[in-house]
N, C-alpha and C positions, 0 to 999 in steps of 0.2 A: 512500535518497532518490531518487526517481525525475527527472532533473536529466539534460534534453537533449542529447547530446554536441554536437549542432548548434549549441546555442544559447551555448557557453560561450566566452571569452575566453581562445582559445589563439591563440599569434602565427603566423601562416602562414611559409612557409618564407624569403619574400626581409624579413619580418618578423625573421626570426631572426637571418638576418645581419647587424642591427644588434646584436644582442645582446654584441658581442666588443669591450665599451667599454672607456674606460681609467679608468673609476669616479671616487671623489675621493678617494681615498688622500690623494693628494699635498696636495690641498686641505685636507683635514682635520687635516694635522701642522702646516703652513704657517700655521694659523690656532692653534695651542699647544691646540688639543683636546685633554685628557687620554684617550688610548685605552683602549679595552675589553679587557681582560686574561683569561686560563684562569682558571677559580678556582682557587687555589690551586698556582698554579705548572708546571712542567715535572711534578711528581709528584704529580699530584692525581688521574691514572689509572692510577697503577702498580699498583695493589691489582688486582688480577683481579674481587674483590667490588666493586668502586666506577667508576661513571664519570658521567663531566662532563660537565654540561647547562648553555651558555647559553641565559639568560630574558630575552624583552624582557616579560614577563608583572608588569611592577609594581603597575600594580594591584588592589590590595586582592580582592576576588571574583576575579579569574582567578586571581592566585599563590595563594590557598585552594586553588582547584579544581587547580591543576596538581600544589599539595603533598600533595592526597587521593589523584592519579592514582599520583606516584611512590611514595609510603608502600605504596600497595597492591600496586605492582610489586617492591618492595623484600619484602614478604611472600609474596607467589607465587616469586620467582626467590632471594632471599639477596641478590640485589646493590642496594649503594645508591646512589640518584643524589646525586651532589656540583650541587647547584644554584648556579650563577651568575646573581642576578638583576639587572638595570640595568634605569635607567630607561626608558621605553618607547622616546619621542625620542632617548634618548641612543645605543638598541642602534642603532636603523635609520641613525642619519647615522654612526656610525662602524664599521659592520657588515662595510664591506668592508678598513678597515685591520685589523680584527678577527680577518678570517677569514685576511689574508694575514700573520697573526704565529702565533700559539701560541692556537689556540681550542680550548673544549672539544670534546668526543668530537664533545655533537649539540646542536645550536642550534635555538632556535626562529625557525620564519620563515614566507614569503608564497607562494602556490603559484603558478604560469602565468610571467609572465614576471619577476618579481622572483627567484625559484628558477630559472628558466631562465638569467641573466645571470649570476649565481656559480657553476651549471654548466659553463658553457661555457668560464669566466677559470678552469678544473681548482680552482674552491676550493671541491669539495663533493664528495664521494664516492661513486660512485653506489648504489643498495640493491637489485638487480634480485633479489637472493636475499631479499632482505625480503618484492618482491611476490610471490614465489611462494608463502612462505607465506599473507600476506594478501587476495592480489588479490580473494577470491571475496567479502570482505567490502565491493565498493565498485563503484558503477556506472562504467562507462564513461566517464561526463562526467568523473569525479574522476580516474579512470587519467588521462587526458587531461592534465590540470592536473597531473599530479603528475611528466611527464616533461621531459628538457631535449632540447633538438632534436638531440639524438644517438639520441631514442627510447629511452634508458637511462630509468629512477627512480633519483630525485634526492630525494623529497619524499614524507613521509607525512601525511595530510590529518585532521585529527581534528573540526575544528567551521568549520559557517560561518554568513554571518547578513546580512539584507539590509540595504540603506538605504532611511530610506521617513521621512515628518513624520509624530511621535510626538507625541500631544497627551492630556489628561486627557477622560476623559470625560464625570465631573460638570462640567466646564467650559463644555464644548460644551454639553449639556444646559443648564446654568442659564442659560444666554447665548439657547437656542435655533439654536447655528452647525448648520449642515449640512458633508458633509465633500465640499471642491473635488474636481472633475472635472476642469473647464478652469481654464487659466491667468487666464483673465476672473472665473473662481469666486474662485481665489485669493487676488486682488488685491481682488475686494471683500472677501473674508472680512478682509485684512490691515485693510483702510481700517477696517472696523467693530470691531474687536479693538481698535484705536490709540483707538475713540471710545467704547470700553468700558474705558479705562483700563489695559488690558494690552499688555504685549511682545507683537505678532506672532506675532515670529520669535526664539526665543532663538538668541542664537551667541557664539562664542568660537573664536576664530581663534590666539591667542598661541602654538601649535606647531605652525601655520601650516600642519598636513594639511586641518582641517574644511571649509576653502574649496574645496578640493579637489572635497570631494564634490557641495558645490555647481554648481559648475562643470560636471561630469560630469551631474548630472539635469539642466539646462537646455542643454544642448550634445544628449545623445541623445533628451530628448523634442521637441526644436526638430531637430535638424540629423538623425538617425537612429542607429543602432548603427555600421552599415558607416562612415559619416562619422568618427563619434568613436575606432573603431579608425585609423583611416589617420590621425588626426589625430595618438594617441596615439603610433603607429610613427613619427611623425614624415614622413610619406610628404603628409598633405594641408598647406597654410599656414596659418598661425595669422594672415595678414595678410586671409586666405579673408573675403569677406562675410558667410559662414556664420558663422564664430567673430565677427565683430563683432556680428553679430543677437541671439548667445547674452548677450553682455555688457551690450547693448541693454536684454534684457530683465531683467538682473540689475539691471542699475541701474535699471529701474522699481520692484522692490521692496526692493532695499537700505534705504531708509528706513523700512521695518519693520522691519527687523534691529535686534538689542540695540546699543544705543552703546558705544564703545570696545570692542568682537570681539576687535582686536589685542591689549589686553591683558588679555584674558580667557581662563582655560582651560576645557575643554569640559565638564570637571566642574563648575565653577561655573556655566556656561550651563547646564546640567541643573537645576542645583539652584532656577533661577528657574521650571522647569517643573514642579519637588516642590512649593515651594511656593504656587503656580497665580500665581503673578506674569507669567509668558510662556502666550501660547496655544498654541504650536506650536512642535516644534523639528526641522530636519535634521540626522541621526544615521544610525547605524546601531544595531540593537537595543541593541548593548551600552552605548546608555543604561539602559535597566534595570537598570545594577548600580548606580547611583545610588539607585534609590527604592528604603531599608533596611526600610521601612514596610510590611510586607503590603499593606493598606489603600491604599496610594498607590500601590503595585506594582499589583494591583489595579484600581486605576481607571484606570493607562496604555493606551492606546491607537496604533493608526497608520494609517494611509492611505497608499497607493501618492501618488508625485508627480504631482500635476494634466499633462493631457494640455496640449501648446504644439499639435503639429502633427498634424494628424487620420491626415495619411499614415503615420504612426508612433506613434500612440497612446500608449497605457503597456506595450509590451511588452516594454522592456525594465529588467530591474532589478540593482543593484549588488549584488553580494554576495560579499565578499571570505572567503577560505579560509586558515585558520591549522595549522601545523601543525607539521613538524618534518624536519633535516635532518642527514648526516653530514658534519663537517667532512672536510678534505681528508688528514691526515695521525691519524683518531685513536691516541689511545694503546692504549684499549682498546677494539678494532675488536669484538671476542666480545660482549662485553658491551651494548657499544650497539646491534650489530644486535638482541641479547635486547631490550633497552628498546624501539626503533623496531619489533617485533612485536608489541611490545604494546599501544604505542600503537595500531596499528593496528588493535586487536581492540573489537567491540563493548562489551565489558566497560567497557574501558578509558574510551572516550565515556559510558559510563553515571556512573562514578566521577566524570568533570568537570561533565557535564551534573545531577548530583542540586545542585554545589556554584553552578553558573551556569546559570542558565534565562535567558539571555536568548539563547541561541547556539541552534543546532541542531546535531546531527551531521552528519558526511560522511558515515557509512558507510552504505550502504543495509541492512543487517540491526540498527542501534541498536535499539533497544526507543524507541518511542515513545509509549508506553501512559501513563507520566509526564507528558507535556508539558503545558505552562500551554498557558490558551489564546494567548497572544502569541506562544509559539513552534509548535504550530500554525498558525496565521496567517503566522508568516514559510516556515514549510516550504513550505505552500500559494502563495506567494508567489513562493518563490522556484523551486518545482517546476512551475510553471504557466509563468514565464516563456518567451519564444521566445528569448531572449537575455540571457546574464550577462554582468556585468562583472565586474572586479576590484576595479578604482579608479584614478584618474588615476596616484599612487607605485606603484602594483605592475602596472599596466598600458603604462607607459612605462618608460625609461631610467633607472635613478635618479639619476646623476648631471643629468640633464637636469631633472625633476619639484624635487629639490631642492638646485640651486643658481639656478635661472631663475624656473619657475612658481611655487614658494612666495613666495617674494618680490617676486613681481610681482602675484601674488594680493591677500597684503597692504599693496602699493599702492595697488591699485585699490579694492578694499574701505577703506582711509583717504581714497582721494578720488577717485571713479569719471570726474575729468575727466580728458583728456588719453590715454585709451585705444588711440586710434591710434598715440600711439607706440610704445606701450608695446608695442603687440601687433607694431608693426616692429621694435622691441627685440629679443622673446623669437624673433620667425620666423630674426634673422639668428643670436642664439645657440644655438640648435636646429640650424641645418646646420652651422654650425661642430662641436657636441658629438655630434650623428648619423654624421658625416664621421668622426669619428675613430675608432680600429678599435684 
């Protein structure tokens, strides 16, 4: 994948030094969160043949595709992965009391600064002998993202995928919609969609990352890239004109958004797009593993996010990277580095990508001769950009994204009055949670 090393969402150096947070451990016990556990105990990698994989991979289409990948590693090498899978939400908010008990060998996780912040707190191991064997298989951009600000690898990268409004295309058609440019485009399309009898904007908010993403496309196509990084590191205010202009124009279209978001999950907000009930939805591809239906897979479609400010156009776009990590103490270190080789091998992307078409690979040698055209489209999308993102959670602090922003998200999005405090709120708990080391 030919993917700018310029353009991607690596934290710069006095960026890093935030990196050495005190997470939410404490948080998370304090509130009787039942923790994430090894599978299968102290002795689930004693076997030389076996070792231990946490999954936040739940589901349905990814855990397929990730159970194709390890069956086929289990055939090529003899050894079997022991999979531990948890809930998706469940892995990422207790991921770091997780990793600071008994995890398995290698976890699945976020590459750039989510993977840099469990580097740095020594709960990740580094794989520099990993990329030796693999490195030739991955452009630059991805080496990049795969490192912790010690310059070591931390992180092996296997699929990414952008965000962008995914809409049906018999819809548009039968309707006559054309696809937004500008924000002005937008807003009438919303108006005329509401007066054709359709959801806008499908959403579902109830695990409280989707708004996120929201957030992120009217923040860099309104404010810029450079903006929404220094925002992200905590370094610009959230009390900024800037960030109230974004919210500004959120709550101009909020009232096309599906009612009740909060307690909707993102697969049921999909499923209003399956069945042409919603016009459009923000996502990331891996909506597509919603439409079971050829035919409706099929007729999905997407479009970059409508331009806000001419001076920054659409060039930049979100595209978060999944992949794979060693815990800090594995049991069986031989063995995992075998499995983290292989993930890292083109093969090995072929195996996930035949079971999920809605991702693309990292590695710049995959075979792309398969690809739907949606994934095309995203490659193209995401290889053209001048700037990546991650995402608001894997771009900032996690302690900070989720115990502040998510719930201040799903505030505002319940009732978009009252803004300004709110945004005085999150600015004063940001330096307090930046501040601490």
């Amino acid at each position: 994948m030919r993917l700018s090393p310029s353009g991607l969402s690596v934290p710069d150096p006095s960026r890093r030094s935030l990196l050495r947070g005190a997470g939410s451990a404490a948080l998370l016990a304090g509130a009787g969160i039942p923790l994430l556990s090894a599978c299968g105990g102290s002795g689930s990698s004693s076997d030389p043949k076996t070792v231990s994989l946490g999954s936040n991979a739940s589901d349905a289409v990814p855990k397929k595709a990730f159970a194709e990948i390890y069956a086929s590693f289990k055939k090529q090498s003899g050894i079997t992965v022991d999979v531990n899978t948890k809930d998706h939400n469940t892995f990422q908010e207790q991921i770091n009391s997780y990793l600071q008990g008994t995890p398995d060998d290698v976890f699945t996780w976020f590459a750039g600064y989510r993977m840099q912040f469990f580097a740095a707190k020594k709960l990740a191991t580094p794989i520099d002998d990993v990329w030796q064997t693999i490195g030739d298989n991955f452009p630059d951009a991805m080496k990049q993202l795969s490192k912790g600000e010690d310059g070591k690898y931390y992180f092996v990268p296997l699929y990414t995928y952008p965000w962008a409004v995914f809409y049906r295309k018999s819809v548009f058609q039968q309707h006559g919609y054309e696809i937004p440019t500008t924000w002005d485009a937008l807003v009438a399309l919303c108006k005329q969609m509401k007066k054709d009898g359709l959801v806008p904007i499908a959403f579902g908010d109830k695990d409280a990352w989707p708004a996120m993403g929201t957030f992120d496309q009217i923040n860099f196509r309104l404010n810029g890239y450079d903006f929404h990084v220094e925002l992200m590191a905590g370094k610009a205010s959230w009390t900024d004109a800037k960030v109230k202009a974004v919210f500004d124009h959120w709550t101009e279209i909020l009232p096309y958004h599906q009612d009740g978001a909060v307690g909707r999950t993102w697969q049921d907000a999909a499923q209003t797009l399956v069945s042409k009930k919603a016009g459009m939805y923000l996502l990331g591809s891996f909506v597509g593993q919603q439409f079971t239906n050829k035919a409706d897979l099929d007729d999905l479609d997407f479009f970059a996010f409508p331009e806000i400010n001419p001076a920054y156009g659409q060039e930049t776009v979100e595209a978060p990277t999944d992949g794979f990590m060693l815990s800090k103490a594995p049991k069986n270190k031989s063995a995992a580095a075998k499995l983290l080789e292989y993930l890292g091998t083109p093969e090995a992307e072929a195996v996930y990508l035949k079971a999920d078409s809605s991702v693309v690979a990292a590695s710049s040698k995959a075979d792309t001769s398969t690809y739907t055209a949606l994934q095309k489209k995203a490659y193209t999308m995401i290889s053209g950009a001048k700037n990546l993102t991650q995402f608001m959670d894997r771009d900032s602090r996690p302690d900070f994204t989720s115990t502040v922003m998510q719930p201040a998200l799903q505030k505002f999005v319940r009732d978009p009055k009252g803004i300004d405090s709110q945004l005085t709120s999150i600015e004063r708990q940001k330096k307090t949670i930046f501040a601490s080391s």
